[in-house]
C-alpha positions in Angstrom: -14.3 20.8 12.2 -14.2 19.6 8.8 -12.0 17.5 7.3 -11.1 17.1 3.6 -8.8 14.4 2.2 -7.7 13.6 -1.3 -6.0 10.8 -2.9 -5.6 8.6 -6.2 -6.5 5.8 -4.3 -10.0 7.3 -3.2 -12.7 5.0 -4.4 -9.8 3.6 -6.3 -8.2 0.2 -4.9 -4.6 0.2 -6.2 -2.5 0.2 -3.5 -1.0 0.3 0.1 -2.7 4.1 0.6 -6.0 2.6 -0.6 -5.7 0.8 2.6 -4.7 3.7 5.1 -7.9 5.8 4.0 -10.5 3.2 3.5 -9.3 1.6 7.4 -8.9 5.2 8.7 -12.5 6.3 7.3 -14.4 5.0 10.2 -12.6 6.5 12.7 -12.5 10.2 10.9 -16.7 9.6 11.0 -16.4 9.1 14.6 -15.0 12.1 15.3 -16.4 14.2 12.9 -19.3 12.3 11.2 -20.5 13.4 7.8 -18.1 16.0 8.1 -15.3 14.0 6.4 -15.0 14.4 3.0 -13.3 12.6 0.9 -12.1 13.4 -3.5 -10.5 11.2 -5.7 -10.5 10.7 -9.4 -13.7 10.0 -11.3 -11.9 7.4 -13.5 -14.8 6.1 -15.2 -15.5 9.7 -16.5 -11.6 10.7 -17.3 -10.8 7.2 -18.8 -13.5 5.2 -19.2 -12.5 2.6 -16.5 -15.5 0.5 -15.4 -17.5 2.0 -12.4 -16.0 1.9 -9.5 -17.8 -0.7 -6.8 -16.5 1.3 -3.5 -18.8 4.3 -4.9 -22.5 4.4 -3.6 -23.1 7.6 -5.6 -26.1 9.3 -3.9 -27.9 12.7 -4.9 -28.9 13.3 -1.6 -25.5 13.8 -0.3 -24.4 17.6 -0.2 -27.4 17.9 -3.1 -27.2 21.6 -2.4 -23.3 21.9 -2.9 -23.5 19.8 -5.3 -26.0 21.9 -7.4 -24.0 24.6 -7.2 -20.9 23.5 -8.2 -22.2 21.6 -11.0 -23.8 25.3 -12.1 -20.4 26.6 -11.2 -19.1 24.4 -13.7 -17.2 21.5 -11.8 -17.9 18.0 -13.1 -18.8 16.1 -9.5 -20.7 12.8 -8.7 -21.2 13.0 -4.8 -21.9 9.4 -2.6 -20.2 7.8 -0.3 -16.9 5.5 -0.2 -18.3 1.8 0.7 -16.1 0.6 3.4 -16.2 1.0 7.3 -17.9 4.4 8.0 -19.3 5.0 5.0 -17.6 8.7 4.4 -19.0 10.9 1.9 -16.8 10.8 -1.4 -16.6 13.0 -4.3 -15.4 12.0 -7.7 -13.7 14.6 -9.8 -13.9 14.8 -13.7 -11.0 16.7 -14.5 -10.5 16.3 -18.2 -11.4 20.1 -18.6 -7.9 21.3 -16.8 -5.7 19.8 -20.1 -6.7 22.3 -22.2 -5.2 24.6 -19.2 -2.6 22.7 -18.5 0.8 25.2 -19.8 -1.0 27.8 -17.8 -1.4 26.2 -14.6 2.1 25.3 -14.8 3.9 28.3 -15.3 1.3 29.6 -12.2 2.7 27.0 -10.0 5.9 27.5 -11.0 5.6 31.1 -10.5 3.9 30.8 -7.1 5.6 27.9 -5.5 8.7 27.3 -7.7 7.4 23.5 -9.1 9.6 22.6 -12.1 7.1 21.3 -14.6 9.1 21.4 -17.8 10.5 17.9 -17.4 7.4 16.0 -16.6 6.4 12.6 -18.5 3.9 9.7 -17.7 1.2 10.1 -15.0 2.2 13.4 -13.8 -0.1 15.5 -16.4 -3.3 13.6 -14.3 -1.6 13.8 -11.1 -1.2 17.3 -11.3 -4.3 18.3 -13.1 -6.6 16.0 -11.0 -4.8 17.5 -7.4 -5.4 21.1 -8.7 -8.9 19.9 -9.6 -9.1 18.8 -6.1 -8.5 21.9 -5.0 -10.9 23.6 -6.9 -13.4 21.5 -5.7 -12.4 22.1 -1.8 -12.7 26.1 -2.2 -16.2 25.4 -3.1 -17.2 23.3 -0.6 -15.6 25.3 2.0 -17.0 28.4 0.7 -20.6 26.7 0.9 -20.4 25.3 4.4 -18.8 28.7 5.5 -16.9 26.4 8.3 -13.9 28.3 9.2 -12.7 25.0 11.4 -11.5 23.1 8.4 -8.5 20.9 7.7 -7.4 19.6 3.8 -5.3 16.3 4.2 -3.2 15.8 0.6 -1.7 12.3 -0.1 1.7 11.8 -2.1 3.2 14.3 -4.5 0.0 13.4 -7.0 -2.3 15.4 -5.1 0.4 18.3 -4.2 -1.3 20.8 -7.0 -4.0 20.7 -4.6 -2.3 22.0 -1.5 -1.2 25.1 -3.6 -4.5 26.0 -4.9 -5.5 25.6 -1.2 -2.5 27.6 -0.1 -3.8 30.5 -2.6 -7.4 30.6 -2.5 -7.6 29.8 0.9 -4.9 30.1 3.0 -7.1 30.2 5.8 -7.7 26.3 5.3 -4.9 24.3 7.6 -3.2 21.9 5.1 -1.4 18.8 5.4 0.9 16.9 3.1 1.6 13.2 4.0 4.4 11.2 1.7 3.8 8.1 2.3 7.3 7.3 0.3 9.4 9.9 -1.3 9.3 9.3 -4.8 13.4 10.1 -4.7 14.3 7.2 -2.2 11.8 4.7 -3.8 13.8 5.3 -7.2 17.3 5.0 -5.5 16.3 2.1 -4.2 14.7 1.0 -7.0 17.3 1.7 -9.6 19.6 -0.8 -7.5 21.7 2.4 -5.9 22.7 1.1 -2.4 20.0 3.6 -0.6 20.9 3.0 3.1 25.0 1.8 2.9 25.5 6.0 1.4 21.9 7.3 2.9 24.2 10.9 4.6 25.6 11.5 0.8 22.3 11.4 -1.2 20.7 15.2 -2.3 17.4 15.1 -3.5 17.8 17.6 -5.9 20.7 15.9 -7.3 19.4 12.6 -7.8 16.1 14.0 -9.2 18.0 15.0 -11.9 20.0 12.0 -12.6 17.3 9.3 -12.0 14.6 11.4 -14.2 12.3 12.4 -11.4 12.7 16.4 -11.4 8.8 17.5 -11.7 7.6 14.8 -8.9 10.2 15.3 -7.1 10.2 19.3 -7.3 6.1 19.4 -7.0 6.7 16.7 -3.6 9.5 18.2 -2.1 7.5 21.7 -2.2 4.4 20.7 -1.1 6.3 19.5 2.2 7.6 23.2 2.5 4.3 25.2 2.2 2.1 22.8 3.6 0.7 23.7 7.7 2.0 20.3 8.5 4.1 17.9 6.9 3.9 14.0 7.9 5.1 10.7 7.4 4.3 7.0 8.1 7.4 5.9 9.9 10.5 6.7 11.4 12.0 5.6 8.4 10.6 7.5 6.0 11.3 10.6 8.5 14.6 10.7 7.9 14.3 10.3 4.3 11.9 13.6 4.6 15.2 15.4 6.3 17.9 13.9 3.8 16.0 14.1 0.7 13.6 16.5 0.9 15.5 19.5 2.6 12.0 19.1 5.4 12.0 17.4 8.5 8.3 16.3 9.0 6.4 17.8 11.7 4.9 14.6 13.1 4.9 11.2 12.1 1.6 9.5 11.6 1.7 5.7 11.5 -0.7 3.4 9.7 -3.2 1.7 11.6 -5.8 -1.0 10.8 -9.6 -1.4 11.3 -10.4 -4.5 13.2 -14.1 -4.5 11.3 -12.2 -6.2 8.1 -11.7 -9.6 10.0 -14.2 -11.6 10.1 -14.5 -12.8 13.9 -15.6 -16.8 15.6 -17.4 -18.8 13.5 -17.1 -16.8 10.3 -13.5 -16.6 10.5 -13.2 -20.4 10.6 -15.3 -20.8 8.3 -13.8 -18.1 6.0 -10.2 -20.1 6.7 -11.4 -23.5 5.6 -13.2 -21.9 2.5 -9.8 -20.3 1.6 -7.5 -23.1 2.3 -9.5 -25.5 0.1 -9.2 -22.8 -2.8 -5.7 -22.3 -2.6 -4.7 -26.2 -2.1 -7.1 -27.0 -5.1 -5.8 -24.4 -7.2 -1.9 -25.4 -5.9 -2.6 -28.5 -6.7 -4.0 -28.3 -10.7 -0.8 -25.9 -11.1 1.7 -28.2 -10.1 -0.4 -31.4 -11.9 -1.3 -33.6 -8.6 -3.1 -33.7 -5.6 -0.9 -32.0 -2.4 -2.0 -33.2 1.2 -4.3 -30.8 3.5 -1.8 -30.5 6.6 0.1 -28.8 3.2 1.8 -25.1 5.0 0.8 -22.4 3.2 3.1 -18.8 2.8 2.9 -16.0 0.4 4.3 -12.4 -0.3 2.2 -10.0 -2.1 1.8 -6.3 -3.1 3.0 -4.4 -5.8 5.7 -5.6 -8.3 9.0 -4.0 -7.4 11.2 -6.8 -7.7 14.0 -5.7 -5.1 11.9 -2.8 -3.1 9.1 -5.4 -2.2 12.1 -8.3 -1.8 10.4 -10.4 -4.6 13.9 -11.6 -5.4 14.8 -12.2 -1.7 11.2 -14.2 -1.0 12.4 -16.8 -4.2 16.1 -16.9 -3.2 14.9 -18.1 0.6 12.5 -20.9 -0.7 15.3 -22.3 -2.4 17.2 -21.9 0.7 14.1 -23.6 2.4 13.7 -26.6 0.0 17.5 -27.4 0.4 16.6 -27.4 4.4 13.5 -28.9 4.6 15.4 -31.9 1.7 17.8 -32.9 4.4 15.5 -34.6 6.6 12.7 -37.3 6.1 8.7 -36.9 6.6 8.5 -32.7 6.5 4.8 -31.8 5.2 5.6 -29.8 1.7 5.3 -26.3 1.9 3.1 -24.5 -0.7 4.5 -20.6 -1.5 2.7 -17.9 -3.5 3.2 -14.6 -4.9 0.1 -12.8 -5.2 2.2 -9.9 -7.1 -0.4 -8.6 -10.0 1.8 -8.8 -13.3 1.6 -8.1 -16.6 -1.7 -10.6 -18.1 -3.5 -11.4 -20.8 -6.3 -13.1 -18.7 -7.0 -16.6 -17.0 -5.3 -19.7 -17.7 -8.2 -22.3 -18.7 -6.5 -25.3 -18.5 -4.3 -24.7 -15.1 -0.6 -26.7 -15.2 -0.8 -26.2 -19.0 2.0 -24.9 -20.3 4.2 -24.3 -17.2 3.9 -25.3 -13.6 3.9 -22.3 -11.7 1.4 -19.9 -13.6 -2.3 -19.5 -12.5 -2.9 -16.7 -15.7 -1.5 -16.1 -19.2 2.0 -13.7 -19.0 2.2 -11.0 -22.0 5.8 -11.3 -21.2 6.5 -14.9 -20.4 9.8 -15.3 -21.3 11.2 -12.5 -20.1 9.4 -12.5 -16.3 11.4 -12.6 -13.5 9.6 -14.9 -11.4 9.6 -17.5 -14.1 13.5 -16.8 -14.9 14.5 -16.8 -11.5 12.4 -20.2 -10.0 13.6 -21.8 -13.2 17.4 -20.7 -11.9 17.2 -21.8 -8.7 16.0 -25.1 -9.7 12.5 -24.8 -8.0 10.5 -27.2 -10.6 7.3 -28.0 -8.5 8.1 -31.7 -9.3 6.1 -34.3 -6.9 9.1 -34.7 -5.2 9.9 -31.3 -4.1 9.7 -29.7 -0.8 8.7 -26.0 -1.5 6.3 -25.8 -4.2 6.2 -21.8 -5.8 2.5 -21.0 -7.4 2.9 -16.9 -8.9 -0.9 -15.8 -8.8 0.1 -12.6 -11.3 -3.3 -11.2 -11.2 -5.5 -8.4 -9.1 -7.5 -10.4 -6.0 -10.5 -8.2 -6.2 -13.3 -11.3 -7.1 -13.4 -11.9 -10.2 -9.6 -12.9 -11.2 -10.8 -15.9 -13.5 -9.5 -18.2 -10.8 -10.0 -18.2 -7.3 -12.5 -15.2 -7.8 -11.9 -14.0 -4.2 -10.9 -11.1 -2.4 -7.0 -10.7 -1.4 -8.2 -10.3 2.1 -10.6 -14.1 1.3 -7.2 -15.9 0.4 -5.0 -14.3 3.2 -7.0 -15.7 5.8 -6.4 -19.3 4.4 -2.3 -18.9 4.9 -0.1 -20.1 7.7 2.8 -17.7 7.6 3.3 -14.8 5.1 7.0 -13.3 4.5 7.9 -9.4 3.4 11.5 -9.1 3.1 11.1 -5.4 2.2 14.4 -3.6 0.5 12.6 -0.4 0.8 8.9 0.2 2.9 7.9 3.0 4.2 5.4 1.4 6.7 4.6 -2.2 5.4 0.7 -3.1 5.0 0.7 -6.2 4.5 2.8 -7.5 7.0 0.2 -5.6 9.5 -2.5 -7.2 7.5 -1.5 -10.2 7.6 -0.9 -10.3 11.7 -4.7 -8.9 11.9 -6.3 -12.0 10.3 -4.2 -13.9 12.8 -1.4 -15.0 10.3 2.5 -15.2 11.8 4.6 -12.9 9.2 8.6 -12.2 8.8 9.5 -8.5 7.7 12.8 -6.6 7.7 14.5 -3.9 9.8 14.0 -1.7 6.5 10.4 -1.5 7.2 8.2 0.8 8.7 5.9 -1.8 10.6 9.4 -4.0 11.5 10.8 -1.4 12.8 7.8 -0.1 14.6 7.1 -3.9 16.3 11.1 -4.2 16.9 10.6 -0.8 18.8 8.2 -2.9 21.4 10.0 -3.6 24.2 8.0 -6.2 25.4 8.1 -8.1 22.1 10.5 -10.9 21.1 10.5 -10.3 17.4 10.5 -14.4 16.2 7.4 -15.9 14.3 6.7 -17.8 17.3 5.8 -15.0 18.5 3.7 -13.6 15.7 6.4 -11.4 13.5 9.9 -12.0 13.5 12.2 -8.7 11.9 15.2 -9.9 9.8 17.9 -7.4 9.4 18.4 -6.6 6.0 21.1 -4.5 5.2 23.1 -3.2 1.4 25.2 -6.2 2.1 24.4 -8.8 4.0 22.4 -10.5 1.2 23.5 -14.2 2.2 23.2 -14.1 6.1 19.2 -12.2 5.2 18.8 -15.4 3.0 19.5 -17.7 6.0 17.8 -16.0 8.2 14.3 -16.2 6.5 14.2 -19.6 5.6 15.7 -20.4 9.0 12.4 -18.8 10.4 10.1 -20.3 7.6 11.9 -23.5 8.5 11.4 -23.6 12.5 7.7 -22.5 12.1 7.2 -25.5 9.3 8.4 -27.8 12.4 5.9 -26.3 14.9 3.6 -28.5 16.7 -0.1 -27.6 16.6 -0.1 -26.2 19.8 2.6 -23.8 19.2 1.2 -22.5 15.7 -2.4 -21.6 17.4 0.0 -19.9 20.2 1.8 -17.7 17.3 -1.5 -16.9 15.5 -2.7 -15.3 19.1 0.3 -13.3 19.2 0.5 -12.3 15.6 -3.3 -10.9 16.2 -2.6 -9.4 19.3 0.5 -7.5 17.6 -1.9 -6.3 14.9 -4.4 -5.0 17.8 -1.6 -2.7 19.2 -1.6 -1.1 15.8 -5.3 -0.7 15.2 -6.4 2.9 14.4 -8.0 3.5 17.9 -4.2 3.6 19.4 -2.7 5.7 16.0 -5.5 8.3 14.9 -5.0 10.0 18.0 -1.5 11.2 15.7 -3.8 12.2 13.4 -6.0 13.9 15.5 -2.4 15.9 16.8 -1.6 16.8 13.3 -4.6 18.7 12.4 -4.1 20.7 15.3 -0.8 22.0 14.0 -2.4 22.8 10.0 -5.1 24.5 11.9 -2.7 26.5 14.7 -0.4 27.7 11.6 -3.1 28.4 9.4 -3.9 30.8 11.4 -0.4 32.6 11.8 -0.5 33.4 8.4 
């Protein structure tokens, strides 16, 4: 069997998806090795973006297809994706398609009913690159003549793809994963209470008032036509029902790949390295030296300020400080947000200008992070408790500061905290458990959920993750609850923290992608079994 996959995030480190296919990649190779084949976007060829380091490119891979596509026409650099496994990648130039772009519109709205007409932003090179994609996989497949072979799409970006496939070769088994419906993220994101009216909300209807018609319409069809139709979590499963008129076929949770932890002596020595880095740094922010037994928390990921609980995260250190104020002799407690914002570069003199800043804001006086710390009264003064540091910048090595990997830092914390509005699964959390670091999520995520599901689990950060249940209302008793939990695990002896960090790895174990692709393996047997029905 062969096995095609496409994403934005191929070759292309952006986001949480990033993670599920660069993990997942070594466990594809082992079941089907070189026959994994990856396409994503050749963005130093469409945009002029600097070359991609996850691409090896590498003319001996598929150097006859590749020949004959390029004769065909296509625009493909062939290699392989440098992580785990080392798949064999394909990156698309797709600038061609613009020139056809009215055409393939009216096609796909002809054929599979898409409403095009009210797209804006990124969904010209969504669509165009996905229908590219496609392009791309009837050649390959018509070169390897494999009749055995599976096409994996991922998010609405790619869903042009899955109809070409569905058109030029229906004999292909297709699958269509959301890993969020773009409908639910905006409700939640527009500050509509998502879960409080979940049984009221029609997709179709809030497309329309939220501006999201043509993603919505091309997502909300690919999950109709495609052979199977998944999702992350249970969650995001019923969203798929409620929104998307489709309940998913099977739901395929994101795992983890143990071979990004370092192990024994690497790992402590990775730990120290990091710790030093982020106390140093802490420390020139706030203007003075902070003491090494210092605990160390962060949130991270993308900047949605409610969805990701960026606003919750700020609102419980102030809760925490006013804790940890009322008694005598607590260590302080250093917090970051490693949440990339909008920059300018660098700070080269840290602590100038403000006290919380690690690189220069475009929008200083209108960020949120700044506004709200300011608010709450959460100065970073030598006397405080909780001291916030907002690290607004990538973590891919050469930030200007710490010029480490996310993944380099995380290892360094004590405790990390999510508390996720709206997440579909929740990789960072799961990330964080795996390099052995105690986390707190919500009940609104797919991962809390998933380790609340554990029988055999006691959901507290003694215990590795503790869920807090976050509801559209309970704001204030969510608040207490967090920094009650960042509060009791501040006051843990020694002992007790090395016993949490056990537990929080052997959580992340359970979720590794030797006990989850098996799902996977499930769902390409249902593309491939109604592929052939048709």
């Amino acid at each position: 069997m062969y096995i095609f996959e496409t994403s934005w995030e191929v070759c292309n480190r952006v986001g949480g998806i990033y993670a599920v296919l660069s993990t997942r990649a070594a466990s594809m190779q082992r079941i089907a090795k070189d026959k994994v084949v990856f396409f994503g976007p050749d963005l130093e060829k469409v945009f002029g973006a600097a070359p991609s380091p996850y691409f090896l490119e590498d003319s001996q891979v598929l150097d006859t297809w590749r020949e004959k596509a390029t004769k065909a026409g296509l625009k493909v650099r062939v290699g392989r994706w440098n992580v785990p496994g080392e798949p064999i990648a394909v990156l698309l130039d797709f600038r061609e398609l613009y020139d056809q772009k009215d055409q393939i519109y009216a096609h796909v709205w002809e054929r599979f009913q898409v409403k095009s007409h009210a797209a804006y932003g990124d969904y010209d090179e969504s669509s165009l690159f996905g229908y590219y994609a496609g392009m791309a996989m009837e050649s390959l497949y018509r070169h390897i003549k494999q009749l055995q072979t599976v096409a994996h799409f991922n998010e609405w970006q790619t869903s042009f793809g899955l109809f070409y496939i569905k058109e030029h070769c229906p004999k292909i088994g297709t699958l269509f994963t959301t890993h969020a419906t773009g409908i639910g993220r905006s409700i939640a994101g527009n500050n509509k209470p998502l879960y409080d009216y979940f049984d009221g909300y029609n997709g179709n209807q809030m497309a329309d008032e939220l501006n999201m018609t043509s993603k919505h319409s091309a997502e909300r069809q690919a999950a109709h036509f495609a052979d199977c139709f998944t999702t992350v979590s249970d969650i995001t499963a019923k969203e798929c029902k409620q929104l998307l008129d489709k309940p998913v076929d099977i739901v395929t949770p994101n795992g983890f790949e143990p071979d990004f932890v370092p192990k024994g002596k690497t790992f402590n020595e990775k730990r120290a390295r990091a710790r030093e880095a982020l106390l140093r740094v802490a420390g020139e922010v706030c203007g003075y030296h902070l003491p090494e037994d210092s605990m160390l928390c962060c949130i991270s990921g993308r900047f949605e300020w409610k969805n990701k609980g960026i606003d919750a995260y700020l609102h419980t250190l102030s809760a925490l400080e006013h804790k940890l104020g009322q008694q005598h002799g607590n260590r302080p407690v250093v917090a970051f947000l490693m949440i990339p914002g909008w920059i300018s570069g660098a700070k080269t003199v840290l602590g100038k200008d403000d006290h919380w800043t690690t690189h220069r804001l475009c929008n200083y006086l209108a960020d949120p992070v700044l506004h709200t710390v300011q608010t709450l009264g959460l100065w970073n003064t030598p006397g405080s408790h909780v001291k916030v540091i907002y690290v607004p910048s990538y973590l891919n090595g050469d930030d200007g500061i710490f010029n480490m990997s996310y993944y380099d830092l995380l290892i360094g914390m004590d405790a990390t905290v999510f508390p996720s509005y709206y997440e579909p699964w929740g990789y960072t959390p799961l990330e964080a458990n795996a390099f052995h670091v105690p986390t707190i999520t919500t009940n609104l995520s797919g991962y809390g959920q998933w380790v609340a599901s554990q029988d055999d689990l006691r959901s507290t950060i003694e215990n590795g993750v503790e869920v807090v249940r976050r509801t559209d209302s309970n704001w204030s008793e969510m608040i207490e609850q967090l920094a009650d939990a960042l509060y009791r695990f501040s006051q843990l002896q020694e002992k007790d923290v090395k016993a949490a960090r056990k537990a929080a790895a052997a959580i992340a174990e359970r979720a590794e992608w030797k006990h989850f692709f098996p799902y996977y393996e499930q769902a390409y047997k249902i593309a491939l079994s109604h592929a052939k029905q048709k």
